[in-house]
Residue frames as qw, qx, qy, qz and C-alpha x, y, z in Angstrom:
[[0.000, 0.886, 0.463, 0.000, 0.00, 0.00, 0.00],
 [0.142, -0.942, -0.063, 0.297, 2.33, 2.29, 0.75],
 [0.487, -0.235, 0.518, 0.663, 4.50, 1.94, -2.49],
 [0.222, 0.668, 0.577, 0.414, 1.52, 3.19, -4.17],
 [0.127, -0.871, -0.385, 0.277, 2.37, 6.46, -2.68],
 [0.540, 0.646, -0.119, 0.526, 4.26, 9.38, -4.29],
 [0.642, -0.255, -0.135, 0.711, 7.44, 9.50, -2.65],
 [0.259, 0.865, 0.084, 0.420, 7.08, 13.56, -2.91],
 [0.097, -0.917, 0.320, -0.219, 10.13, 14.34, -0.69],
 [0.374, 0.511, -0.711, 0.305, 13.42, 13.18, 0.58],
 [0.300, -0.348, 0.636, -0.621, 12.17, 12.83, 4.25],
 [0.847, 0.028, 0.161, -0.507, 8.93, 10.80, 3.32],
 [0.638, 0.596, -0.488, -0.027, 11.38, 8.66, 1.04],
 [0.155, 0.366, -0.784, 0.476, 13.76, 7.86, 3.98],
 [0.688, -0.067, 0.531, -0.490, 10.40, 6.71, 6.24],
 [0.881, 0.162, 0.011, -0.444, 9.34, 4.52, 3.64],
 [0.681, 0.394, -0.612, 0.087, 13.02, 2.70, 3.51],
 [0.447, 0.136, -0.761, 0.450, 13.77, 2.66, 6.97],
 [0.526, -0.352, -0.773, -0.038, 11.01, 2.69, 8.83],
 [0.349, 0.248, -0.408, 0.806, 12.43, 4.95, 11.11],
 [0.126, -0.458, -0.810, 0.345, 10.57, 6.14, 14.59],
 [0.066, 0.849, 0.267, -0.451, 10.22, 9.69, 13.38],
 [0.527, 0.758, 0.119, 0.366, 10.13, 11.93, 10.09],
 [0.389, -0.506, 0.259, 0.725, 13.90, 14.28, 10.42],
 [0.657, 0.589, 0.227, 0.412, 14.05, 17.09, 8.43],
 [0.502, -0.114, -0.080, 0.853, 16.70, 19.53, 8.10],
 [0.045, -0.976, -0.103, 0.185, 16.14, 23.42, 9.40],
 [0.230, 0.846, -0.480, -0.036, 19.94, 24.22, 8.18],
 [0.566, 0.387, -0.646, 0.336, 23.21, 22.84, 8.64],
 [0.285, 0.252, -0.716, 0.586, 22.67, 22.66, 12.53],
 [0.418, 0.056, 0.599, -0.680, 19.53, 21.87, 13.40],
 [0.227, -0.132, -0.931, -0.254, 16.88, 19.24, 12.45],
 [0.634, -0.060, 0.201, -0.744, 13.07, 19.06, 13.20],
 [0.144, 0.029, -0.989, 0.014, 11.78, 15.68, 14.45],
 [0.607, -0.084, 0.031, -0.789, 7.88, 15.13, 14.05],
 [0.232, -0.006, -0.972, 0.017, 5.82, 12.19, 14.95],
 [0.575, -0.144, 0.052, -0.803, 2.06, 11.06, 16.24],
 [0.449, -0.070, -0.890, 0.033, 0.72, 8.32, 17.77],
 [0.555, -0.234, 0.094, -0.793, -2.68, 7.36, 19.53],
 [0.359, -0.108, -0.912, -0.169, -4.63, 4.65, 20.78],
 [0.641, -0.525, -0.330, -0.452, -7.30, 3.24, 22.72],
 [0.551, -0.591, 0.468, -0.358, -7.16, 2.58, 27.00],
 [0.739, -0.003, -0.667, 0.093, -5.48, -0.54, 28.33],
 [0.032, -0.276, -0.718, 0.639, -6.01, 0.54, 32.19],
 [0.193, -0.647, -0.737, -0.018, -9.21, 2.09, 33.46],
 [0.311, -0.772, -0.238, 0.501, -7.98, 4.61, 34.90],
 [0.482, 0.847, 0.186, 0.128, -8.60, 7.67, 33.04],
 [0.138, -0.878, 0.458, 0.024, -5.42, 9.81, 34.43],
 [0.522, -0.311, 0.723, 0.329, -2.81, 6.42, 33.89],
 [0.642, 0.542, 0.392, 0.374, -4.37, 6.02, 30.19],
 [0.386, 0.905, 0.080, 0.162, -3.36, 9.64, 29.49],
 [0.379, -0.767, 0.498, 0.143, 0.36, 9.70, 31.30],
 [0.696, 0.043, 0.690, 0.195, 0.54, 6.31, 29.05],
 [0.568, 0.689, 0.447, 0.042, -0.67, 7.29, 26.30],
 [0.337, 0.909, -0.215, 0.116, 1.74, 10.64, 25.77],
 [0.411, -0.691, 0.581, 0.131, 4.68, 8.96, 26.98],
 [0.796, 0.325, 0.510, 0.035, 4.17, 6.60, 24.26],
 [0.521, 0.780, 0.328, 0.113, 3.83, 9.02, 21.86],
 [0.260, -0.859, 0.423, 0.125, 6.97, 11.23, 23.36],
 [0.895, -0.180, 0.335, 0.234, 8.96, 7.82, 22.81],
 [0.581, 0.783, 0.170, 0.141, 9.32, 8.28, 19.08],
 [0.323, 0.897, -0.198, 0.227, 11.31, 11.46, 19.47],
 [0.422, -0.762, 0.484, -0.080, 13.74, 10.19, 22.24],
 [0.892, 0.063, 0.348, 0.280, 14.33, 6.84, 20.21],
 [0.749, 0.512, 0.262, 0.328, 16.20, 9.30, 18.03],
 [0.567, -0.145, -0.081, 0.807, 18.30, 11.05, 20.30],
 [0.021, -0.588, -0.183, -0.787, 15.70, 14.30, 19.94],
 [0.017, 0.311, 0.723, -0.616, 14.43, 16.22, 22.74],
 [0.068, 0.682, 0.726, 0.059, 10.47, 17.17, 22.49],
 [0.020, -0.126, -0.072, -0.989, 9.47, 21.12, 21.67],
 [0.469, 0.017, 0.180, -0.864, 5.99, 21.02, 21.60],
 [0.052, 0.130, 0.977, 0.162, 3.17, 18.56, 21.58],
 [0.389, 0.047, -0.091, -0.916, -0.52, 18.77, 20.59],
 [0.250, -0.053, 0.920, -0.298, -3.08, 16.53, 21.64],
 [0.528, -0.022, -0.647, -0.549, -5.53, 14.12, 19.93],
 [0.365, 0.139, 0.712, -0.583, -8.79, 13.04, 21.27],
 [0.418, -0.061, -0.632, -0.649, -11.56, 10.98, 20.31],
 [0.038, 0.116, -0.739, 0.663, -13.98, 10.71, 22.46],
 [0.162, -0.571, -0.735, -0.327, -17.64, 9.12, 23.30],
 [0.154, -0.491, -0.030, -0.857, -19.62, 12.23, 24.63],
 [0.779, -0.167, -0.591, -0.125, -21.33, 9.76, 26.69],
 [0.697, -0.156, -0.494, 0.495, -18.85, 9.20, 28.98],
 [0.227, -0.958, -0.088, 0.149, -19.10, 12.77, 30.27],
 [0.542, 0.585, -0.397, 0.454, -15.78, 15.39, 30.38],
 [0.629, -0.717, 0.298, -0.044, -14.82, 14.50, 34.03],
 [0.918, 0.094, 0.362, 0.130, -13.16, 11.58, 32.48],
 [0.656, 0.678, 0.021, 0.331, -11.65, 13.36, 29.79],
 [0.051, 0.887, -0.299, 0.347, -10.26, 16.04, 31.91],
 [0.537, -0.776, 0.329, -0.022, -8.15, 13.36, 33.68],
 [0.858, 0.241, 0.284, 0.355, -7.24, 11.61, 30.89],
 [0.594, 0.730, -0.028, 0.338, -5.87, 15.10, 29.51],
 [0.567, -0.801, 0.152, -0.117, -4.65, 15.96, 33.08],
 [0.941, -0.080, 0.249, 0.213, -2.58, 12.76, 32.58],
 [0.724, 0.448, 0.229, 0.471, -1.19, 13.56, 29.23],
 [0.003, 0.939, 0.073, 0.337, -0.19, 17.30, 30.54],
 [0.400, -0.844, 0.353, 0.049, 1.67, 16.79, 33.40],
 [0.850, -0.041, 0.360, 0.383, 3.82, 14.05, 31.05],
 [0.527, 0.741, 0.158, 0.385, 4.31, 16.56, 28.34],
 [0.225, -0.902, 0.276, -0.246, 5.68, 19.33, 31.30],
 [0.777, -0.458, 0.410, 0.134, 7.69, 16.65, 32.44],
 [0.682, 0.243, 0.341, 0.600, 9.64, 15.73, 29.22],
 [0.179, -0.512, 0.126, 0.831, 10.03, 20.24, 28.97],
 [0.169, 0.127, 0.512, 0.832, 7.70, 20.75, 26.05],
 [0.335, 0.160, 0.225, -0.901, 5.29, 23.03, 25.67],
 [0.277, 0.327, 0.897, -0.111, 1.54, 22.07, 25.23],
 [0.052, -0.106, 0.353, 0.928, 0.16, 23.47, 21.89],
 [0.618, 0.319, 0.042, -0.718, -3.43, 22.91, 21.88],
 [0.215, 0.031, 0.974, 0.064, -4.62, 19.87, 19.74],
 [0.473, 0.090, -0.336, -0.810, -7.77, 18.60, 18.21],
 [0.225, -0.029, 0.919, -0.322, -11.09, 16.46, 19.74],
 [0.496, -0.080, -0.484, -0.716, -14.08, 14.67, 17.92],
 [0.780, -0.098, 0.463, -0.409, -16.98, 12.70, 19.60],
 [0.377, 0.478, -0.771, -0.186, -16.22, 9.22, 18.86],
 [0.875, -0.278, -0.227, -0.325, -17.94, 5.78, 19.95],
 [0.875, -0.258, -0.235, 0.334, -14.53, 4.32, 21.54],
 [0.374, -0.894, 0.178, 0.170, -12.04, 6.52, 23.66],
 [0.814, 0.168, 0.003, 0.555, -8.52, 7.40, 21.93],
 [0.185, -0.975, -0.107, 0.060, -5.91, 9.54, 22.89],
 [0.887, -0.091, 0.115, 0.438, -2.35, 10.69, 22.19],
 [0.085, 0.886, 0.020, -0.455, -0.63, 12.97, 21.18],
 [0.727, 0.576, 0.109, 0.358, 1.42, 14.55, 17.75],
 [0.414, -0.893, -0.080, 0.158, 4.72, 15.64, 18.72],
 [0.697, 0.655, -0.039, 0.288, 7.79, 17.70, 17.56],
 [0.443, -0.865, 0.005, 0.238, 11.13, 18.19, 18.30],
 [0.383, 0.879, -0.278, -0.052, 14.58, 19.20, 17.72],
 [0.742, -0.361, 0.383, 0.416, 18.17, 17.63, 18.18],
 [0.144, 0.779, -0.505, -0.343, 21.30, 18.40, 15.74],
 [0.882, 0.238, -0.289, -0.285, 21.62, 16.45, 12.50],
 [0.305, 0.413, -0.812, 0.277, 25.35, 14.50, 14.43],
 [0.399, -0.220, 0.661, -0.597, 22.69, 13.17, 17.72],
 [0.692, 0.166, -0.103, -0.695, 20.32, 11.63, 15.26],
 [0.009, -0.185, 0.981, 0.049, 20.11, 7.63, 15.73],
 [0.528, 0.207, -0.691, -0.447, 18.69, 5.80, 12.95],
 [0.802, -0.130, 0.520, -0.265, 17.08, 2.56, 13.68],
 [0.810, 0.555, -0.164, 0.097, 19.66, 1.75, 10.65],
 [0.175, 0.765, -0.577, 0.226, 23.42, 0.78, 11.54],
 [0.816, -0.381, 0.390, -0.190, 23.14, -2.19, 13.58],
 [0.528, 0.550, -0.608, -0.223, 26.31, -3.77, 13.18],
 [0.880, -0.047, -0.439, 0.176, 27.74, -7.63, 13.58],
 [0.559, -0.053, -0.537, 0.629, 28.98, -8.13, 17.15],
 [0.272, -0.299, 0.339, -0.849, 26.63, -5.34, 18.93],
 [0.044, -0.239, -0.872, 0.425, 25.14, -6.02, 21.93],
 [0.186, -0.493, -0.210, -0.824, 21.53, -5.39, 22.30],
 [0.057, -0.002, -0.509, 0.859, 20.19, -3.43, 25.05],
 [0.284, -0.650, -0.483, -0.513, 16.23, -2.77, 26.06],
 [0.025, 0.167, -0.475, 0.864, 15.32, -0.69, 29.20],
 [0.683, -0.146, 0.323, -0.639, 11.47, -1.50, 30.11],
 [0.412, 0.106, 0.904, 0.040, 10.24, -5.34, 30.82],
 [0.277, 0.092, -0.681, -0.672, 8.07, -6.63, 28.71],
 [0.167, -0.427, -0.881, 0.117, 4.35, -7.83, 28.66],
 [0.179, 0.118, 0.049, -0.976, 2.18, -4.79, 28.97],
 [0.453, 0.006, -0.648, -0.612, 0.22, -6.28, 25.93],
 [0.480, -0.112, -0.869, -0.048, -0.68, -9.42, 27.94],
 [0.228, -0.204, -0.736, 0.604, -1.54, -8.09, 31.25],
 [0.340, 0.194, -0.038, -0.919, -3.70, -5.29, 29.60],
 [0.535, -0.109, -0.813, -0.205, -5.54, -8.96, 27.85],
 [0.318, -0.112, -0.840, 0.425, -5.80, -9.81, 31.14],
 [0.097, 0.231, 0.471, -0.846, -7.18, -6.74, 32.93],
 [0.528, 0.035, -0.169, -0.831, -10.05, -6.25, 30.16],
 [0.633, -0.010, -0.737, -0.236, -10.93, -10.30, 31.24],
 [0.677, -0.613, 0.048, -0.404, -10.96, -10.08, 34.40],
 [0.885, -0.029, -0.401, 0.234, -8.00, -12.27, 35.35],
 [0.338, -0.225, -0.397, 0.823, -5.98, -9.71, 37.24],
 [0.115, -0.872, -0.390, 0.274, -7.26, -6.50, 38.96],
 [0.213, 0.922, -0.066, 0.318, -6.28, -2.86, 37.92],
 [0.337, -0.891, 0.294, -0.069, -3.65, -3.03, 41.02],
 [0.835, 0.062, 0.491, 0.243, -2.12, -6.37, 39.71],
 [0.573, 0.632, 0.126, 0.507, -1.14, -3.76, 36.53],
 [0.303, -0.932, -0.190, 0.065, -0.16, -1.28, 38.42],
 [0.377, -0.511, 0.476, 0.609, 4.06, -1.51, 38.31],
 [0.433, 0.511, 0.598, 0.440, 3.15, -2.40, 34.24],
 [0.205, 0.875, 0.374, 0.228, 1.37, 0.69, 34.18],
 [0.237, -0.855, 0.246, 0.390, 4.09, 3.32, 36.13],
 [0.567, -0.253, 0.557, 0.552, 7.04, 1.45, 34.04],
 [0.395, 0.536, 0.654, 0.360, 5.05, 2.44, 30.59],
 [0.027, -0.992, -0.109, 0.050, 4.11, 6.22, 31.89],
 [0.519, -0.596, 0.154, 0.593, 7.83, 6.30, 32.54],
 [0.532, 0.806, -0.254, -0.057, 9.56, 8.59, 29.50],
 [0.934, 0.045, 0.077, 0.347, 12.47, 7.15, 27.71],
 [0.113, 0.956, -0.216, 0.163, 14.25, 10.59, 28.18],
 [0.553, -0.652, 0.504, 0.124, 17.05, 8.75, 30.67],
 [0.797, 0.036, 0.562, 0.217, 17.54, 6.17, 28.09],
 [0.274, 0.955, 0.110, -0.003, 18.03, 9.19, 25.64],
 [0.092, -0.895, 0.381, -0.212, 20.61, 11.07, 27.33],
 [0.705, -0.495, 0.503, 0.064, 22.48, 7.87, 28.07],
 [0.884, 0.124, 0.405, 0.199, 22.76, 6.82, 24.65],
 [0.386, 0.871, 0.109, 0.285, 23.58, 9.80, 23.52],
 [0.348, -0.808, 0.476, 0.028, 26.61, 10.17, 25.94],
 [0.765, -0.167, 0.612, 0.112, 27.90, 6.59, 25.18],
 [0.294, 0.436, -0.586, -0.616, 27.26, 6.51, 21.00],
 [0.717, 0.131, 0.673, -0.127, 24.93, 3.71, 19.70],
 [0.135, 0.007, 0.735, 0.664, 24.75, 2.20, 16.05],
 [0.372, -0.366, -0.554, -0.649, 20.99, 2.19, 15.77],
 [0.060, 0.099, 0.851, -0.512, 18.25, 2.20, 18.34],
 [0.354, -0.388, -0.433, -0.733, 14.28, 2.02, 18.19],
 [0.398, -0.270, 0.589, -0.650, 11.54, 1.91, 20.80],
 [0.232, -0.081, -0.965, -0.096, 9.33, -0.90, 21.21],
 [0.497, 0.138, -0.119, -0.849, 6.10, -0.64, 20.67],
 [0.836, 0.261, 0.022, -0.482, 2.87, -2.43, 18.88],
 [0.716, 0.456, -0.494, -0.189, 5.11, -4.84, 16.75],
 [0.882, -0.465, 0.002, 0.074, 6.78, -6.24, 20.21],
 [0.570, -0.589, 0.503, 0.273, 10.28, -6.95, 20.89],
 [0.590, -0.117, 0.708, 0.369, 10.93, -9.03, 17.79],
 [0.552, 0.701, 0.369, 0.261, 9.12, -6.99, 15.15],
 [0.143, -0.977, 0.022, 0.154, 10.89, -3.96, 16.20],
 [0.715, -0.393, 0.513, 0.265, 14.05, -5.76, 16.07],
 [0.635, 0.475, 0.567, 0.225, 12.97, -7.05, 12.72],
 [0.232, 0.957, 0.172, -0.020, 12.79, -3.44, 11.42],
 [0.129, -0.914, 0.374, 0.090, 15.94, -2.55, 12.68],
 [0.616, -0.176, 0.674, 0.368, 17.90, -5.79, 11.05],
 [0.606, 0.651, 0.409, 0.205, 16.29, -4.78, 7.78],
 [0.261, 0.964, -0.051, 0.001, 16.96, -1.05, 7.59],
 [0.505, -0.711, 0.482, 0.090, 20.41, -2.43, 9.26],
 [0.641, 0.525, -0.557, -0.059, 21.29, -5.22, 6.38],
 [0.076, 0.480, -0.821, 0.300, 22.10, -7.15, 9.49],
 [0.616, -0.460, -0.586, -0.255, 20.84, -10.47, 11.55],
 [0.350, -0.524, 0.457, -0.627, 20.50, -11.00, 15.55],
 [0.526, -0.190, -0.752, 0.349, 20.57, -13.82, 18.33],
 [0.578, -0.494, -0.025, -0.649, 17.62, -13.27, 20.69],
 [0.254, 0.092, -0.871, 0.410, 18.50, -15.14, 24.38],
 [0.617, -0.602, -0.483, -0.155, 15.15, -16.05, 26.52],
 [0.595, -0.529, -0.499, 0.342, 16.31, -16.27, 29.58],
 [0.367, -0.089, -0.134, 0.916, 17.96, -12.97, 29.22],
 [0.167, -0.457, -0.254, -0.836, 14.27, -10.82, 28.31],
 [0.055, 0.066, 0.631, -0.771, 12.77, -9.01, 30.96],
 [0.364, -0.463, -0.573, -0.571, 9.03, -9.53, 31.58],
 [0.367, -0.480, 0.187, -0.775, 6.67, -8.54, 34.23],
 [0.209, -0.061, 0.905, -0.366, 5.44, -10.80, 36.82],
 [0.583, 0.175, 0.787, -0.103, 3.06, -13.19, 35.61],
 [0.452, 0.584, -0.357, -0.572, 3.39, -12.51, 32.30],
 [0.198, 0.326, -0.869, -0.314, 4.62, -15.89, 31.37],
 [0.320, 0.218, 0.844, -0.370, 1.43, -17.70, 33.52],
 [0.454, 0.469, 0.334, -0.680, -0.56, -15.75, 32.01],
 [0.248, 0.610, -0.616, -0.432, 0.82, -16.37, 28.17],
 [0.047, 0.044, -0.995, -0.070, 0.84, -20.31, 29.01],
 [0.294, 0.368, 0.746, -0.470, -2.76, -20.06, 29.96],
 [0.395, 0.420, 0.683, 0.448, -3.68, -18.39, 26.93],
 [0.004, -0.873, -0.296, 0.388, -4.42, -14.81, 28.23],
 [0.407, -0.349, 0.365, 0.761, -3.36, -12.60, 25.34],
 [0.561, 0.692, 0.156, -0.426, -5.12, -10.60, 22.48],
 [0.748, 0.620, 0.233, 0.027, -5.09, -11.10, 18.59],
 [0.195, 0.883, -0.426, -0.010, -1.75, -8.44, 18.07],
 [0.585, -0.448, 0.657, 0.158, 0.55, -11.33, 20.00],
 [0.784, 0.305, 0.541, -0.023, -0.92, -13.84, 17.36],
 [0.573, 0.805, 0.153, 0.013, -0.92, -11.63, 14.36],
 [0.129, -0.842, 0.520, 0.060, 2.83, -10.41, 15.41],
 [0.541, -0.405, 0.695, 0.244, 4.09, -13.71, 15.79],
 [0.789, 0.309, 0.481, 0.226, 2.67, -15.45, 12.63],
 [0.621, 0.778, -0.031, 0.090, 4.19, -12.71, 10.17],
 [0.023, 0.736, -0.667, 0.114, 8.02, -12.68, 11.93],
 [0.845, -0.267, 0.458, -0.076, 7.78, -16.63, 12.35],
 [0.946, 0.159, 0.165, 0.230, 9.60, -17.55, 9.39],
 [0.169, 0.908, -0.309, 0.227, 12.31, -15.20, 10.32],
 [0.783, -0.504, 0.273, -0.240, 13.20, -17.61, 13.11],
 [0.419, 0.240, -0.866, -0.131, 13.78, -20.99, 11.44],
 [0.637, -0.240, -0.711, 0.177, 13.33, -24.02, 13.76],
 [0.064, -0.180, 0.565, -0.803, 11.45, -22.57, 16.98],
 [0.056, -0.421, -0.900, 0.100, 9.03, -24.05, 19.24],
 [0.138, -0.462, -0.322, -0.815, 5.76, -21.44, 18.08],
 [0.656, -0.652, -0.327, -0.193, 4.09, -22.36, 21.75],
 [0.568, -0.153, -0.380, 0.714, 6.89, -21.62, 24.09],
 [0.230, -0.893, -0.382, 0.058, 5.14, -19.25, 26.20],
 [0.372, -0.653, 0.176, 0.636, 8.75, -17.14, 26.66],
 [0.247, 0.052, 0.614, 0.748, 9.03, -16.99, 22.80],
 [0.184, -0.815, -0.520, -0.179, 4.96, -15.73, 22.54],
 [0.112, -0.810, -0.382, 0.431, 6.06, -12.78, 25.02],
 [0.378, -0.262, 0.325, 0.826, 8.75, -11.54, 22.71],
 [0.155, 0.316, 0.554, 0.754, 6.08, -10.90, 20.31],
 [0.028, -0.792, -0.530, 0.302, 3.23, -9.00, 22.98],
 [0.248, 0.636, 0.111, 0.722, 2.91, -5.45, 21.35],
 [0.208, -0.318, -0.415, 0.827, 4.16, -3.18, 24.24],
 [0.026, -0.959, -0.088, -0.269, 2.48, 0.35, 25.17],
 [0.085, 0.939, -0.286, 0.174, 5.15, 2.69, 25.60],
 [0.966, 0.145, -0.138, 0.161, 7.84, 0.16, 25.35],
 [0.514, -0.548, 0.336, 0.568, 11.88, 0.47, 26.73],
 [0.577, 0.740, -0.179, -0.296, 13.90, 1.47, 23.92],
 [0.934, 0.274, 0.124, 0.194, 16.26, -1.49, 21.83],
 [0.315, 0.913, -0.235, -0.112, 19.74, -0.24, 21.13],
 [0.941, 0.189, -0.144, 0.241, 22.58, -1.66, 19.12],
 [0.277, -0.916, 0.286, 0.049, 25.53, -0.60, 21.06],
 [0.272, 0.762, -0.565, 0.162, 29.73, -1.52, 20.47],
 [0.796, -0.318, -0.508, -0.081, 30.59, -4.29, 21.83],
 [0.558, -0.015, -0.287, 0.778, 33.83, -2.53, 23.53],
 [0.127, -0.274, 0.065, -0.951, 30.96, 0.50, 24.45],
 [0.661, -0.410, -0.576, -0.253, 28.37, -2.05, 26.01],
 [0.578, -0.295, -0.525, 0.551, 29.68, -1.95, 29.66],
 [0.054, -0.125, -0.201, 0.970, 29.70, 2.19, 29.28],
 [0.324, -0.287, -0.502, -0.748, 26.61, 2.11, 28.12],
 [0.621, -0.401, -0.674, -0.009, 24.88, -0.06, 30.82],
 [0.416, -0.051, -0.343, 0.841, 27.15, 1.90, 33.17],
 [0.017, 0.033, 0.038, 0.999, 25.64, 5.19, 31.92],
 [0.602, -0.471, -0.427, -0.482, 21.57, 3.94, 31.67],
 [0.481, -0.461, -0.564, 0.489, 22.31, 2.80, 36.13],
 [0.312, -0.222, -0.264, 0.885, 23.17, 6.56, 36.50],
 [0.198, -0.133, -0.202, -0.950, 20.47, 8.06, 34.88],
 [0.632, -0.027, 0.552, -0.544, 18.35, 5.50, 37.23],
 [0.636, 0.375, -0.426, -0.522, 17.42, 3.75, 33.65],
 [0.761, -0.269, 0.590, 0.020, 17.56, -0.28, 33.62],
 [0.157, 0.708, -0.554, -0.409, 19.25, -2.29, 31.65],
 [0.833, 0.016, 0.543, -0.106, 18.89, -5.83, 29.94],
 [0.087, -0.479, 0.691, 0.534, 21.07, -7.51, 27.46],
 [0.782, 0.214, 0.400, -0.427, 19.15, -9.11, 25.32],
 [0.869, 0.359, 0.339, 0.005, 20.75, -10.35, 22.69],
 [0.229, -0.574, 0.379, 0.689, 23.50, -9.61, 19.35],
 [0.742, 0.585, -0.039, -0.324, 23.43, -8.56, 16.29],
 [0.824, 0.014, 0.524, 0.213, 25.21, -11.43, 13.82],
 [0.138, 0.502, -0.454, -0.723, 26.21, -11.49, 10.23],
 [0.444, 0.290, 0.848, 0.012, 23.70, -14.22, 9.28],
 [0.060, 0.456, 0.600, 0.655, 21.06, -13.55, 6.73],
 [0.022, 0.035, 0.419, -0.907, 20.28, -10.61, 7.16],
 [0.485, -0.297, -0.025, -0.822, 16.84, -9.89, 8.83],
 [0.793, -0.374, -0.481, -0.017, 16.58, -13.42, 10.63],
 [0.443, -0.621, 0.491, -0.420, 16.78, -13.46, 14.29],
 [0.637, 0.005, -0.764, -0.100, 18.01, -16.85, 15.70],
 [0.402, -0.547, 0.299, -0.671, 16.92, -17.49, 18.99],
 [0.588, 0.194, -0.760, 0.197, 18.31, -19.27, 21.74],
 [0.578, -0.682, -0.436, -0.098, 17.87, -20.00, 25.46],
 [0.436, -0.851, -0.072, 0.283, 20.72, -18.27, 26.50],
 [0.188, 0.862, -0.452, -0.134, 24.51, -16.90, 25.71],
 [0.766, 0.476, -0.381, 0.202, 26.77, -19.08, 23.86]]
């Protein structure tokens, strides 16, 4: 579908090869403008954690790429229904996240709508030498991710009734968190490529970034972080349609992997506001990790990138 589009600029050109988390275009020779948008529907209840979620999401984007946010402008769709108490704590939410990451709230745009979405569309700046590419991943980097994993599943959960709203609760802070620390760390240290992780999970994201990268990767179980009961919940079957639909279109990237291994199923849960992925040096991995502790930021190794064919991931149960 989207080769049927005219390619009517350099910038739009570069999204449509690499995928990248956000459109970059150049203001001059020393400064760049990083834009980007991104909504969705609730996965807590609570109106004030869907909207802290929901723009910290949407913030990600610009910090996977080593920008810092200017301004943001908020999207709403919304069932009239529901009254605007509700709204006003969902935008409450999304307001005091935007003041936190230092950009400025610009106004925005809300329609009446039968299901609740919210998010926001947000630019910033960064100089054209900070920009990192979710292209460059080379053989022999380590990758790095900074939030657990499993959001996807436990949100499954909460709209079934298997766990309660306080049972999500660390899920839900660890998602509101911004990836600003993980920013400013990689951007002290130097990575080859990094995206966030998102809808597509752990292993499409990856995916993206071995393509635009020309490289492959070695994905270690035991080494991904996942929330508590995420993996019960996974073996039981708790888990919406996105896991499924994720896993069957990156499964024959694999090769030979058991498709029911409940730890291989989380890799594919589409996060909300996800850690961010980066391919780091292997002889800069240690400062890196070093430098995400000090900015409070975890850290998990998860894996390297290879020189197999590129875009397969092989995946194993641990390091070699």
């Amino acid at each position: 579908m989207l080769d049927r589009l005219p390619r009517s600029s350099e910038t739009f050109a570069r999204l449509l090869e690499t995928r990248d988390d956000a459109a970059v275009t150049p203001l001059g020779d020393d400064l760049c403008l990083v834009q980007t948008v991104d909504f969705f529907t609730p996965i807590v209840d609570d109106a004030y954690w869907f909207g802290q979620i929901a723009a910290a999401n949407a913030l990600s984007d610009i910090y996977a790429m080593g920008a810092r946010p200017l301004t943001a402008m908020n999207l709403v769709a919304w069932p009239v229904t529901l009254g605007m108490e509700l709204l006003a704590e969902v935008l409450r939410g999304g307001a005091e996240k935007v003041l936190e990451a230092g950009a400025e709230l610009a106004g925005g745009h809300t329609i009446d709508d039968k299901e609740p979405k919210y998010g926001l569309a947000v630019s910033g700046l960064a100089k054209p030498g900070e920009i990192v590419y979710n292209a460059g991943a080379l053989p022999g980097d380590r990758l790095v991710l900074t939030k657990r994993l499993g959001i996807g599943v436990l949100a499954s959960a909460l709209k079934n009734g298997v766990v309660g709203e306080d049972e999500m609760e660390p899920a839900a802070r660890e998602a509101a968190a911004l990836n600003a620390a993980a920013s400013r760390a990689m951007l002290r240290v130097g990575v080859h490529a990094a995206t966030d992780v998102t809808g597509f999970g752990l292993l499409g994201h990856l995916a993206e970034m071995l393509d635009a990268s020309g490289s492959a990767a070695t994905v270690w179980l035991e080494a991904a972080p996942l929330h508590d009961g995420v993996l019960d919940l996974v073996a039981r079957g708790v888990y919406a349609g996105g896991l499924r639909n994720n896993r069957d279109f990156l499964l024959e990237r694999l090769g030979d992997v058991d498709r029911d291994d409940p730890r291989l199923l989380a890799l594919f849960d589409p996060q909300t506001s996800g850690g961010l992925l980066m391919a780091v040096a292997e002889d800069r991995h240690a400062a890196l990790v070093a430098e995400l502790g000090r900015e409070g930021c975890p850290a998990w190794t998860v894996g390297e990138v290879t020189g197999a064919a590129p875009g397969t991931v092989a995946v194993r149960d641990a390091p070699a």
